[in-house]
C-alpha positions in Angstrom: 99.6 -32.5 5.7 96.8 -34.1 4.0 96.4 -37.8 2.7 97.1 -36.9 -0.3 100.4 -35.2 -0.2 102.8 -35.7 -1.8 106.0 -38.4 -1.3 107.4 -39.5 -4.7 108.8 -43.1 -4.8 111.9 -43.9 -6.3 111.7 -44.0 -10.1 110.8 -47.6 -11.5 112.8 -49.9 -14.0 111.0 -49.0 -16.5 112.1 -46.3 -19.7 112.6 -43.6 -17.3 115.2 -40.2 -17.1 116.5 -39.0 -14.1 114.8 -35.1 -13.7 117.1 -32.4 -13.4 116.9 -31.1 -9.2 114.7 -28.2 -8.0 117.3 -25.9 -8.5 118.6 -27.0 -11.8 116.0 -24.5 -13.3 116.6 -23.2 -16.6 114.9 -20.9 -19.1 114.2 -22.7 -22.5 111.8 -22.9 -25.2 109.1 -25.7 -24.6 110.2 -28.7 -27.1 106.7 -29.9 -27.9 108.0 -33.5 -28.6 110.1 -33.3 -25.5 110.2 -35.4 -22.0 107.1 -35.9 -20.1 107.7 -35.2 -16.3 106.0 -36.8 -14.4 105.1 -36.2 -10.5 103.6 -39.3 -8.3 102.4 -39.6 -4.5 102.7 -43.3 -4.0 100.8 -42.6 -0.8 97.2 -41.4 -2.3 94.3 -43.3 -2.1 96.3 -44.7 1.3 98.4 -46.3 -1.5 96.3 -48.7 -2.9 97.7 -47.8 -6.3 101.3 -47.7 -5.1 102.6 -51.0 -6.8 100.7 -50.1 -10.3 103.4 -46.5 -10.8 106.2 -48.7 -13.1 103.1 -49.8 -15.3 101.8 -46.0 -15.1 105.3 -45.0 -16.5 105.9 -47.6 -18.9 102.5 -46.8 -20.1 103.1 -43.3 -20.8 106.7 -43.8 -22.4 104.4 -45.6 -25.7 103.8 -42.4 -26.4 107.4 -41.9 -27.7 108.7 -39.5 -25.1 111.6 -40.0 -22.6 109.3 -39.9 -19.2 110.9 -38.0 -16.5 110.1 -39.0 -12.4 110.2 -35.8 -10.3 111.8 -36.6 -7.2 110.2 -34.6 -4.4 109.7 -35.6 -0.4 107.7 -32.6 0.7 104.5 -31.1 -1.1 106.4 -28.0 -1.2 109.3 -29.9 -2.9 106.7 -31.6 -5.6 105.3 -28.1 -6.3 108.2 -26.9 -6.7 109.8 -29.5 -8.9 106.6 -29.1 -11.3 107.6 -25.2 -11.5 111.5 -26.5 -12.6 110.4 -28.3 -15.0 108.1 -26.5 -16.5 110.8 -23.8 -16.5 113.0 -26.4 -17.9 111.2 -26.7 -21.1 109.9 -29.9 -20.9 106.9 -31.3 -23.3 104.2 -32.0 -20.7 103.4 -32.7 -17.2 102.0 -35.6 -15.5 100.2 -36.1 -12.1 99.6 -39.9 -10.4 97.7 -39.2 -7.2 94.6 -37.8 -6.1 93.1 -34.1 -6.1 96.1 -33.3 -3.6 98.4 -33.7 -5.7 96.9 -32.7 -9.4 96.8 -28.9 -7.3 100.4 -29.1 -6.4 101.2 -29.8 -10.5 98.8 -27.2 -11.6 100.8 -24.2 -10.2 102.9 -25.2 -12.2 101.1 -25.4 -15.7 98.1 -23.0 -15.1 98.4 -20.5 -17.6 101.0 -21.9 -19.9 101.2 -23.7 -23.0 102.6 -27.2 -21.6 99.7 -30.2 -21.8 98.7 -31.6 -18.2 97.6 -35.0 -17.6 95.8 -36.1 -14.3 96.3 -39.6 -13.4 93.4 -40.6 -10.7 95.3 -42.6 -8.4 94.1 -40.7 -4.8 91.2 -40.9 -2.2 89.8 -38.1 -4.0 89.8 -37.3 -7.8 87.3 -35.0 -8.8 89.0 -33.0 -11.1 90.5 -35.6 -13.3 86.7 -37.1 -13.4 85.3 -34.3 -14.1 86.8 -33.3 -16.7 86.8 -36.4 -18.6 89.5 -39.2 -17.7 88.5 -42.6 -16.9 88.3 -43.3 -12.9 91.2 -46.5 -13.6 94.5 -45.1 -13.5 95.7 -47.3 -16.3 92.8 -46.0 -18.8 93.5 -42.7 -18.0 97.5 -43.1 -18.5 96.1 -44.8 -21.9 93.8 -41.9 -22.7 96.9 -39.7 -22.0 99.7 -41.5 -24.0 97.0 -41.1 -26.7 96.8 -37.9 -26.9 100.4 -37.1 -26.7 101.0 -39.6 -29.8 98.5 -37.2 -31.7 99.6 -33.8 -30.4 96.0 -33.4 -29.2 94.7 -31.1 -26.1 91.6 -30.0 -25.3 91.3 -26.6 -23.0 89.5 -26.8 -20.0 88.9 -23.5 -17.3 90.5 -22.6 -13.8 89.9 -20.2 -11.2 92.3 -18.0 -9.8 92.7 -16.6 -6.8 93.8 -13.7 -5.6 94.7 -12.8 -1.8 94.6 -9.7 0.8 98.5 -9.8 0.5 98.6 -10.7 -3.2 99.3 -14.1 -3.1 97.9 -16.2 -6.4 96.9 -19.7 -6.3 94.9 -21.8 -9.2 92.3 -25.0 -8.4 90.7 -27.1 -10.2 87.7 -28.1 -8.9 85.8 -26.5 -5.6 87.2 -24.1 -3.0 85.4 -24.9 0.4 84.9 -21.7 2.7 82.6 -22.4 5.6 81.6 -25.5 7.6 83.4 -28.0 5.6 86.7 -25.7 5.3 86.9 -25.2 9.0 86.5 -29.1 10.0 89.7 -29.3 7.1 91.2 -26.7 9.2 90.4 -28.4 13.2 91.6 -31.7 11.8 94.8 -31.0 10.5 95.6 -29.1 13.9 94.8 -32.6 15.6 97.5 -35.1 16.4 95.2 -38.0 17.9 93.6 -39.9 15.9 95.2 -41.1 13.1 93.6 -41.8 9.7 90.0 -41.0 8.5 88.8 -41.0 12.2 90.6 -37.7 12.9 88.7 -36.1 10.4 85.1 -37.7 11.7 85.9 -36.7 15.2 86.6 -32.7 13.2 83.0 -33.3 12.3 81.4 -33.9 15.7 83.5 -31.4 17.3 82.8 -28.6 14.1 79.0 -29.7 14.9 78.7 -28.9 18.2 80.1 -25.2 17.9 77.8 -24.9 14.3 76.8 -21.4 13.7 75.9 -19.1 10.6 78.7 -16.7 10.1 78.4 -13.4 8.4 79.8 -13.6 4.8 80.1 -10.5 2.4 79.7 -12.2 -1.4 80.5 -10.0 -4.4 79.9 -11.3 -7.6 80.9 -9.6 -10.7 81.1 -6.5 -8.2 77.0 -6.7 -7.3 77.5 -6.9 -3.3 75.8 -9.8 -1.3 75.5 -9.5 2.8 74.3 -12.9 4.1 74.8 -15.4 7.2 76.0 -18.9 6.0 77.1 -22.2 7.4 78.5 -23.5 4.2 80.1 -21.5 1.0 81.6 -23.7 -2.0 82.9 -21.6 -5.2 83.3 -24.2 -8.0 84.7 -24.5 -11.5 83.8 -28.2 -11.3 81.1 -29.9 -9.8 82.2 -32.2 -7.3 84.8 -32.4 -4.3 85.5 -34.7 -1.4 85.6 -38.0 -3.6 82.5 -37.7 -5.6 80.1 -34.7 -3.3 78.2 -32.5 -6.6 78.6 -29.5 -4.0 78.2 -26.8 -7.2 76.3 -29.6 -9.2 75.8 -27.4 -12.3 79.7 -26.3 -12.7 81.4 -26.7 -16.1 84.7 -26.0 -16.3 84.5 -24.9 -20.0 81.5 -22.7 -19.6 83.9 -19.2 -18.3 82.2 -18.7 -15.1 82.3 -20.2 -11.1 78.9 -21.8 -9.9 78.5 -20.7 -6.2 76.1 -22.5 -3.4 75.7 -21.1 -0.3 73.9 -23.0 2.6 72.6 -20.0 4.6 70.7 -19.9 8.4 71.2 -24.0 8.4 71.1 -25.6 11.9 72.7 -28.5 12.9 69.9 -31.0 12.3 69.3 -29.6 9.1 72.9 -30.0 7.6 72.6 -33.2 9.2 70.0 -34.5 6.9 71.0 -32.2 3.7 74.4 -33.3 3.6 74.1 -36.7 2.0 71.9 -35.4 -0.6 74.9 -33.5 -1.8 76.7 -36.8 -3.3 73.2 -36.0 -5.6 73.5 -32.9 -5.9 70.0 -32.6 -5.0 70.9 -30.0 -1.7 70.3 -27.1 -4.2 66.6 -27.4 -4.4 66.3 -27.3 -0.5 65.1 -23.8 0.7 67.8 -22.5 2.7 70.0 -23.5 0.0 71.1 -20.3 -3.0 73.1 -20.5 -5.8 75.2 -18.1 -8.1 76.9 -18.0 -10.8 79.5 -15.4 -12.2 82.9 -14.9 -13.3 84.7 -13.3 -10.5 83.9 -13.7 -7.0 84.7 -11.4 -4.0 84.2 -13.7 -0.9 85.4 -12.2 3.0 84.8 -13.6 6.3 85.9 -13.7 9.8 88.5 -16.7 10.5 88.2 -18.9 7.4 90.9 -20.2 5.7 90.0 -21.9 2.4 90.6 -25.1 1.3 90.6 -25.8 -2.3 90.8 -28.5 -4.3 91.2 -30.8 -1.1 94.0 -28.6 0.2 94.7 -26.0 2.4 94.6 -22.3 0.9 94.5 -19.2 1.1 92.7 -17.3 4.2 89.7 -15.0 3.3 89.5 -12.2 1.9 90.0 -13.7 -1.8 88.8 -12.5 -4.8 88.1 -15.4 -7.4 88.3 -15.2 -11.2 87.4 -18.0 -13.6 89.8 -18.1 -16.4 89.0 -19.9 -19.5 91.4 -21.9 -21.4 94.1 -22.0 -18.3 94.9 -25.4 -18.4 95.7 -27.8 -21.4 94.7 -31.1 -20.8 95.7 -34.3 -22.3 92.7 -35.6 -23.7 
């Protein structure tokens, strides 16, 4: 698991409903002045927002709307407890927590006609910024709350993806597929140590053994053959807490911004990597960028992460699809 899955909290004492259970899943009509659910991870951001969820709540209940708490204790349970109530008819959907956590809501509302607020309460929160909502989890519930009083959405872009096997997933914001993905993928297989430091020591390791690997690209079906160290497909500009990876990405423009880092050797990613919190990296050399609406993207052993989490393993074919997502805004 990741820091920013997700453990809901017990519901506060605030104006609150209990949600019906995961398998209490029924097929209704969305009631557009129904409940707001509403799924929270207490432990994003290494819950530094944890005591400020009753306010969050109480916040969003001005809008006139019974607020309904999921109840999950696995990320599988939240993302599934998003799908149940979506199924369930309810008004709109709600996520307090960091990028982690606004992916395991999505599933859930990609595609559909319910309204989606992200709250950014987690280590990382590049979607919600980039797409608009204040940084300060109690502005953005405001912003939110707002625009359920008025019945206003705005439509904002996802990409899609699309596995070997047929698997589907939706993100938000960037899917990682080489050097950064794989140091995702080495720390989560380590059990010593714990916190951040498990992830710096990925780094040094993922350093050490750093070598281009062969990547075939399509994009809108014109093949690419090329050797890379680092491959980032995004609808919005910035992952990892703030990093403009695909600095010219607009997730209302209908197409994916792709930046490859190509025959890049260790010393060299060394120095361009903190240029990326710029976004300045694209004007280095060894350093292409694309832009299309559907990518084709296979490798040897990668497994993707996107939006902060763990994802699908390449071959996956990625399609941007404008309008998926209503947000609350």
């Amino acid at each position: 698991m990741t820091a920013d899955d997700h453990l809901p909290g017990p519901p506060s004492d605030g104006p609150v409903e209990r949600t019906p259970s995961v398998g209490d899943s029924v097929d209704r009509v969305r009631d557009e002045a129904g409940p707001v659910a509403v799924l929270a991870n207490p432990t994003a951001g290494r819950g530094r927002h944890r005591a400020l969820l009753p306010r969050l709540l109480d916040g969003l209940a001005t809008a006139g709307r019974p607020v309904r708490l999921l109840s999950a204790s696995t990320p599988g349970e939240a993302e599934a407890a998003c799908r149940s109530a979506v199924a369930g008819g309810v008004g709109a959907l709600v996520a307090v927590g960091g990028d982690g956590t606004v992916h395991r809501a999505m599933q859930a509302v990609a595609g559909t006609d319910v309204p989606f607020g992200p709250v950014p309460a987690g280590t990382g929160n590049d979607f919600a910024v980039d797409t608009g909502f204040p940084a300060d989890p109690v502005a953005a519930v405001a912003v939110i709350a707002d625009a359920l009083r008025a019945g206003r959405t705005r439509p904002v872009d996802l990409a899609r993806m699309t596995g070997a096997d047929g698997a589907e997933r939706w993100y938000g914001a960037v899917l990682a597929a080489g050097f950064d993905a794989i140091v995702n993928e080495r720390a989560n297989r380590m059990r010593w140590p714990r916190g951040p430091r498990r992830y710096d020591l990925a780094i040094v390791v993922e350093l050490a053994r750093l070598r281009p690997r062969r990547y075939t690209l399509r994009l809108d079906g014109v093949p690419h053959e090329l050797d890379a160290v680092l491959v980032a497909v995004g609808n919005c500009p910035t992952y990892g807490g703030g990093m403009r990876i695909c600095p010219d990405a607009d997730p209302t423009d209908g197409l994916l911004d792709v930046v490859v880092a190509g025959r890049v050797d260790r010393r060299t990613l060394i120095r361009v990597k903190p240029r990326i919190y710029q976004g300045t990296h694209v004007s280095h050399p060894l350093v292409s960028s694309y832009r299309a609406r559907t990518v084709e993207l296979a490798a040897d052993d990668i497994v993707t992460y996107a939006d902060g989490e763990r994802s699908l393993r390449l071959p996956v074919t990625i399609t941007a699809v404008p309008g998926a997502l209503r947000l609350l805004l």
